[in-house]
N, CA, C and O atoms as a DFTB+ gen file, in Angstrom:
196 C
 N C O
     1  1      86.801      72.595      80.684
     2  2      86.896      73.625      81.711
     3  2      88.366      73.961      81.968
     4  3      89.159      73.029      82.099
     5  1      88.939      75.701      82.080
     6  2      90.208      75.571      81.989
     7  2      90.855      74.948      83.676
     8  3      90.184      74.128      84.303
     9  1      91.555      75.223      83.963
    10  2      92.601      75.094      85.243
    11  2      92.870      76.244      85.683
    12  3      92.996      77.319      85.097
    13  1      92.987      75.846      87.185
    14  2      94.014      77.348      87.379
    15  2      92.721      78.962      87.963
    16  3      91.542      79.312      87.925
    17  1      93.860      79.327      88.357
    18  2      92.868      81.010      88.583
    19  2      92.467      81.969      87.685
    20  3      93.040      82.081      86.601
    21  1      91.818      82.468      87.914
    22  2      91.622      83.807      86.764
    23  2      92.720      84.981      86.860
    24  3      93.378      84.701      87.862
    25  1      93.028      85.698      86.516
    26  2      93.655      86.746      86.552
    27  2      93.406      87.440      87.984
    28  3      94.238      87.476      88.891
    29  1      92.000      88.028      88.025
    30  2      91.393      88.549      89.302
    31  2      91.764      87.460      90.537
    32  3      92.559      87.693      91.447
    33  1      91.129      86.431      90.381
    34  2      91.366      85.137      91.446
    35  2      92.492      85.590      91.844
    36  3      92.567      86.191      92.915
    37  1      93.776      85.344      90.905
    38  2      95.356      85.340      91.299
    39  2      95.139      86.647      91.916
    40  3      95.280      86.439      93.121
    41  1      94.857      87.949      91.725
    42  2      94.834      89.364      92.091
    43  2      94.381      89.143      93.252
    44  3      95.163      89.595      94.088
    45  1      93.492      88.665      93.704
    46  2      93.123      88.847      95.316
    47  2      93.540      87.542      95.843
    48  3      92.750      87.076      96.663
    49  1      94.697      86.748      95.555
    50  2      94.853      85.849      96.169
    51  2      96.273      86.311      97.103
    52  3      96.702      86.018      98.219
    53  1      96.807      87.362      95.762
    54  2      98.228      87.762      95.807
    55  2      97.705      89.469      97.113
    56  3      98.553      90.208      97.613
    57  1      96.137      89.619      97.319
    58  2      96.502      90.713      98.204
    59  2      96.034      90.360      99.295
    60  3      95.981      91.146     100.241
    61  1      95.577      89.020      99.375
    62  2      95.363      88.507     100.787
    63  2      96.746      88.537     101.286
    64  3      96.821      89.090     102.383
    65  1      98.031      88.045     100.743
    66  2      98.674      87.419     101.524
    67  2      99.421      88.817     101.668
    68  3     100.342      88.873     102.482
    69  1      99.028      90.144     100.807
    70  2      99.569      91.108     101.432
    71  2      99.317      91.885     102.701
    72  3      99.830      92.710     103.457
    73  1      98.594      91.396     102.571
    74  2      97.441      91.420     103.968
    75  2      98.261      91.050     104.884
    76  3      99.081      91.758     105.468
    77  1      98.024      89.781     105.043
    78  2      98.439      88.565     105.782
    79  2     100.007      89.489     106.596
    80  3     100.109      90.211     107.588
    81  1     100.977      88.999     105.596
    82  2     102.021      89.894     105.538
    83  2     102.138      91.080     106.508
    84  3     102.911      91.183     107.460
    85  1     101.285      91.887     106.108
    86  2     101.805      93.347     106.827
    87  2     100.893      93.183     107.845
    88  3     100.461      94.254     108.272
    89  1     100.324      91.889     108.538
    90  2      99.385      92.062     109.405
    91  2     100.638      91.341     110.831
    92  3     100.969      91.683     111.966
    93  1     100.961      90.236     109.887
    94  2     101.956      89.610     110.596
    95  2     103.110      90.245     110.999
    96  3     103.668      89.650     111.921
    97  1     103.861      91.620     110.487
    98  2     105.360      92.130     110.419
    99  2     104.383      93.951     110.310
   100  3     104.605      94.834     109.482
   101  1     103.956      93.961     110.780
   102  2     103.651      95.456     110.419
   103  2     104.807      96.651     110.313
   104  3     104.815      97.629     109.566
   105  1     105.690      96.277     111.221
   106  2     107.177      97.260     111.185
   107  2     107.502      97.636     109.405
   108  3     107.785      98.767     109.009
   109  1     107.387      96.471     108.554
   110  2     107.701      95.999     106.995
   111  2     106.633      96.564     106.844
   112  3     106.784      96.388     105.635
   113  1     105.554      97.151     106.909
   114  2     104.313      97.278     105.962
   115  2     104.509      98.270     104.888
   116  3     103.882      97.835     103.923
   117  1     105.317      99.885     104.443
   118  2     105.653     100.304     104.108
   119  2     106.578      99.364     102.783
   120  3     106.311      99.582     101.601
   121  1     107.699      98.295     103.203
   122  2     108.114      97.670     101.880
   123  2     107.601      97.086     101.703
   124  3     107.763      96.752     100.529
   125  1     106.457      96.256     102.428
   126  2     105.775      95.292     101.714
   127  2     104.772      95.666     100.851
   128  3     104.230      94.829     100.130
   129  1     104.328      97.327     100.840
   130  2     103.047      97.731     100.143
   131  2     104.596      98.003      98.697
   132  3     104.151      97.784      97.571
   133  1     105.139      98.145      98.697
   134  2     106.608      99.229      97.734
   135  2     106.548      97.661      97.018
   136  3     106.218      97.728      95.834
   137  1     106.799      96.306      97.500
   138  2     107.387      95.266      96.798
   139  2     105.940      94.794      95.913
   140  3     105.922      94.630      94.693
   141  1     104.824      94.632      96.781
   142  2     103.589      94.198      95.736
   143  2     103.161      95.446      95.038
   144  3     102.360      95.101      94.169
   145  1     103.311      96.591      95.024
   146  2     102.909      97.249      94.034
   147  2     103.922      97.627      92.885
   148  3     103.560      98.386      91.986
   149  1     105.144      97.114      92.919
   150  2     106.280      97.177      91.923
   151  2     105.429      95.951      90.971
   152  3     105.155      96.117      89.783
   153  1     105.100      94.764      91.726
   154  2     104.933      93.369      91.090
   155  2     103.528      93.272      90.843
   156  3     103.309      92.245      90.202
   157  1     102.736      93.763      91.028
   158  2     101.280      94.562      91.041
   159  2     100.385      94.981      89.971
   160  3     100.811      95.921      89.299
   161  1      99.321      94.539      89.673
   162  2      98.631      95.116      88.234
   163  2      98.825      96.712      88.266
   164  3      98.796      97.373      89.304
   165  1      99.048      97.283      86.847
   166  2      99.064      98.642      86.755
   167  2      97.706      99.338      86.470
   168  3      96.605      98.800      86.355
   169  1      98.040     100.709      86.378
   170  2      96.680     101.334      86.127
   171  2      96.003     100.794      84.893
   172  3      94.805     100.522      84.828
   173  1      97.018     100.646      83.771
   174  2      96.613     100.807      82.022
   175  2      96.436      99.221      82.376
   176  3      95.729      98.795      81.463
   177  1      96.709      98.255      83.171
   178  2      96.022      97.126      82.860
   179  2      94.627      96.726      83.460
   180  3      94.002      95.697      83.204
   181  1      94.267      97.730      84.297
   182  2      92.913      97.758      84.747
   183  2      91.786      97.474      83.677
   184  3      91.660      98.373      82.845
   185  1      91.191      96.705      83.585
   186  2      90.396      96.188      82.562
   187  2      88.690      96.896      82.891
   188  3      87.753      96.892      82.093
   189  1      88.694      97.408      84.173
   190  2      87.213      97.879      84.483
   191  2      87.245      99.480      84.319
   192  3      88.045     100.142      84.981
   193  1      86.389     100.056      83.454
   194  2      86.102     101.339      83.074
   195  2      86.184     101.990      83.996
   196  3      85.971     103.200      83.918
């Protein structure tokens, strides 16, 4: 059995805490949406049709 998260797993693990984040500092919510979507899956890696 491997280890570790899936790709997706990591993907909504990484937008909870964007969540989290702009829930906690909302003033930042604007760079905080600019910094996770720089670091962020892209369109062309979208794997669902």
């Amino acid at each position: 059995m491997a280890e570790g998260l899936t790709e997706v797993q990591a993907y909504k693990a990484v937008e909870i805490v964007k969540n989290f984040a702009k829930d906690k500092f909302p003033i930042f919510g604007g760079a905080i949406d600019k910094l996770f979507n720089k670091y962020g899956p892209k369109e062309e890696d979208d794997f669902m049709p």
